[in-house]
C-alpha positions in Angstrom: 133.9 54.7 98.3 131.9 55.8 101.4 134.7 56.9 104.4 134.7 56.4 107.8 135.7 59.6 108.9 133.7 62.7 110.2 135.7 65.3 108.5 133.9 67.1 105.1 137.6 68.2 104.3 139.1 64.7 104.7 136.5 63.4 102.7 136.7 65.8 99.8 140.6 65.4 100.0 139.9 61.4 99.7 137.4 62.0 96.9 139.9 63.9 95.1 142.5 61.3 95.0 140.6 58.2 94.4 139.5 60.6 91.3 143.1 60.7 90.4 143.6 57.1 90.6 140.7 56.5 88.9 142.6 58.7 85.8 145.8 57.3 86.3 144.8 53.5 86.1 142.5 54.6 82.6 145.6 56.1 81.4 148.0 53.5 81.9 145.8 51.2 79.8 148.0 50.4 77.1 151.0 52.6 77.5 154.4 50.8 76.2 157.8 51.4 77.4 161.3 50.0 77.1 161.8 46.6 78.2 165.4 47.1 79.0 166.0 47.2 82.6 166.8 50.8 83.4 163.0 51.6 81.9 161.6 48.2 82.8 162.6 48.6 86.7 161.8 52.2 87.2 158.2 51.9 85.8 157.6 48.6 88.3 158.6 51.1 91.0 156.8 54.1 90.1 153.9 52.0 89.4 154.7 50.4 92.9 154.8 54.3 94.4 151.0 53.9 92.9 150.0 51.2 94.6 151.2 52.1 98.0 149.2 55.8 97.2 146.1 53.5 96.6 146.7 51.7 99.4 146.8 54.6 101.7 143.6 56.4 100.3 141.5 53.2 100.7 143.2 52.7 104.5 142.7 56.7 105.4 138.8 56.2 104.1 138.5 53.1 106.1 139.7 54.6 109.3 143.1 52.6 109.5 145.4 55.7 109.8 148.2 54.0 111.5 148.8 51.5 108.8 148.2 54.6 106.1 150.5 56.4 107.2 153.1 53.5 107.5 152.9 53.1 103.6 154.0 56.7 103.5 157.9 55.9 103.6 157.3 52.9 100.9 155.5 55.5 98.2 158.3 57.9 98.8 161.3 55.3 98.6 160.1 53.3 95.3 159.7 56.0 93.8 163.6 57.5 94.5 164.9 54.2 93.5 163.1 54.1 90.4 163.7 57.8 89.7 168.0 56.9 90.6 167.8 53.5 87.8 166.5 55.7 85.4 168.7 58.6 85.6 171.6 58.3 87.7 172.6 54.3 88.1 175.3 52.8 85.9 174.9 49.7 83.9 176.9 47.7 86.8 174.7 49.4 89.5 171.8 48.6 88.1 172.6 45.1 87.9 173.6 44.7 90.9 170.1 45.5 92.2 168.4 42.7 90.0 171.1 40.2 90.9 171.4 40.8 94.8 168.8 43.4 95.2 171.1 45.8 96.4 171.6 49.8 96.0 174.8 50.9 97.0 174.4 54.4 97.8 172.4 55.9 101.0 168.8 57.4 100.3 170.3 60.8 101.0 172.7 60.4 98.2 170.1 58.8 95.8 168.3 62.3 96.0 171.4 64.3 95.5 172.2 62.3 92.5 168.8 62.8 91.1 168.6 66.4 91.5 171.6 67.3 89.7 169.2 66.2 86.9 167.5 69.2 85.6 164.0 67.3 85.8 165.1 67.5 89.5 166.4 70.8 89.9 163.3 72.2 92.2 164.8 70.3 94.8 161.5 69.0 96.2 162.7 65.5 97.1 165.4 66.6 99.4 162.7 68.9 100.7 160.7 66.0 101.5 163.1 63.8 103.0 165.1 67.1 105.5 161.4 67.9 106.8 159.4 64.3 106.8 162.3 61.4 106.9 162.5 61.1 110.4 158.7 61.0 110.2 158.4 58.6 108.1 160.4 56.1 109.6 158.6 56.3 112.8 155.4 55.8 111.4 156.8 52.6 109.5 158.7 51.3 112.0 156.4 52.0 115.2 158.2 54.9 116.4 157.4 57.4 118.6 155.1 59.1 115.8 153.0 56.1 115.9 152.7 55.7 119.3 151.9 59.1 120.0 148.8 59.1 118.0 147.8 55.8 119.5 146.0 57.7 122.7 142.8 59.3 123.6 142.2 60.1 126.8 142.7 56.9 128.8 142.5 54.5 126.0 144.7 53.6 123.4 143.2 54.0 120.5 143.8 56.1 116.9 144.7 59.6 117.3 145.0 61.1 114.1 143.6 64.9 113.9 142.7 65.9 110.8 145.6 68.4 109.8 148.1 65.0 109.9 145.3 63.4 107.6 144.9 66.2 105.4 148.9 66.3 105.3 149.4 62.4 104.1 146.8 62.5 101.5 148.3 65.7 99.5 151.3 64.3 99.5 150.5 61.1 98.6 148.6 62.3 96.1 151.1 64.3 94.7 153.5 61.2 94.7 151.4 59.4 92.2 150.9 62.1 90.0 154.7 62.5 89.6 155.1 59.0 89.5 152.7 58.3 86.8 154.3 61.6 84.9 157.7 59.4 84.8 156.2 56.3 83.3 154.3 59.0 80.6 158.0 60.2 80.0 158.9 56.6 79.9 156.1 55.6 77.6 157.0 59.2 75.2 153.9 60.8 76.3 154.7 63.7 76.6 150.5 64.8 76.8 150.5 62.5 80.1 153.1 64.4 81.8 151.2 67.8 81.0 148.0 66.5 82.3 149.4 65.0 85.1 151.3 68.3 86.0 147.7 70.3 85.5 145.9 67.9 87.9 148.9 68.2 90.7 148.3 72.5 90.3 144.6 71.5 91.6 143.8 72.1 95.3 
């Protein structure tokens, strides 16, 4: 996909990631889980977490940074919640998000939940969410993040150097990859999860 933008460095980070996608959407050909809800649910989410990572690369490589970067927040939640059915929800909670589409505890105590697993214990979503929460919610909700990048000079326009670019497609990228890892562990594929972990080690 050609990109709109000027940097080499945004472009070979954009090429790198559709390359990814392009390996995570050949890999999930076929794959077989649980159809029970506490594997059904968390692999719609993760593969949700997917999606919104597509959906950023193609907006960043079209030039639409502000509505990029408000997808950030949705890759990182779905994939919390789907990670917190999985491990951490009881039967009734998990119900209770099919049958009123609610999640009891706050996002901060999802992740605390989650990383008492040891699949967790790195500690890397907390991480996320202590330096990039507040972030996050400004660039969904139109906060002063947004609105700060929406000036050059005297005209209101994009703003978006290429450091902050840079920043949102790693980490994007990175989301995927650990969200397609969980639906390999989902799946038994163990193989997946180790060649998704190899390809998140590449700069």
């Amino acid at each position: 996909m050609e990109t709109s933008t000027s940097s080499e460095n945004v472009r070979t980070a954009i090429s790198m990631a559709q390359d990814d996608l392009a390996w995570i959407r050949a890999s999930l050909e076929g794959l077989e889980i649980k159809g029970d809800h506490r594997h059904r649910i968390p692999g719609q989410l993760f593969d949700l977490s997917i999606e919104h990572h597509a959906g950023i690369i193609t907006l960043i490589s079209m030039a639409t940074y502000a509505s990029a970067f408000a997808l950030v927040r949705c890759a990182f939640e779905c994939f919390v919640r789907g990670a917190w059915i999985h491990y951490c929800a009881s039967e009734q909670e998990i119900e209770a998000f099919v049958e009123k589409d609610t999640i009891a505890p706050k996002f901060g105590d999802l992740i605390k939940a989650i990383e008492e697993r040891p699949e967790f214990s790195v500690k890397f979503l907390s991480t996320v969410k202590q330096s990039a929460w507040s972030a996050m919610n400004g660039y969904t909700h139109g906060g002063v993040h947004q609105v700060s990048r929406r000036l050059q000079g005297d005209y209101i326009e994009p703003a978006f150097d290429d450091d902050s670019l840079l920043e949102v497609v790693s980490f994007c990228r990175t989301m995927a990859l650990i969200a397609f890892g969980q639906i390999g562990s989902l799946a038994g594929r163990s193989d997946l999860v180790d060649q998704a972990t190899d390809r998140m080690k590449k700069a």
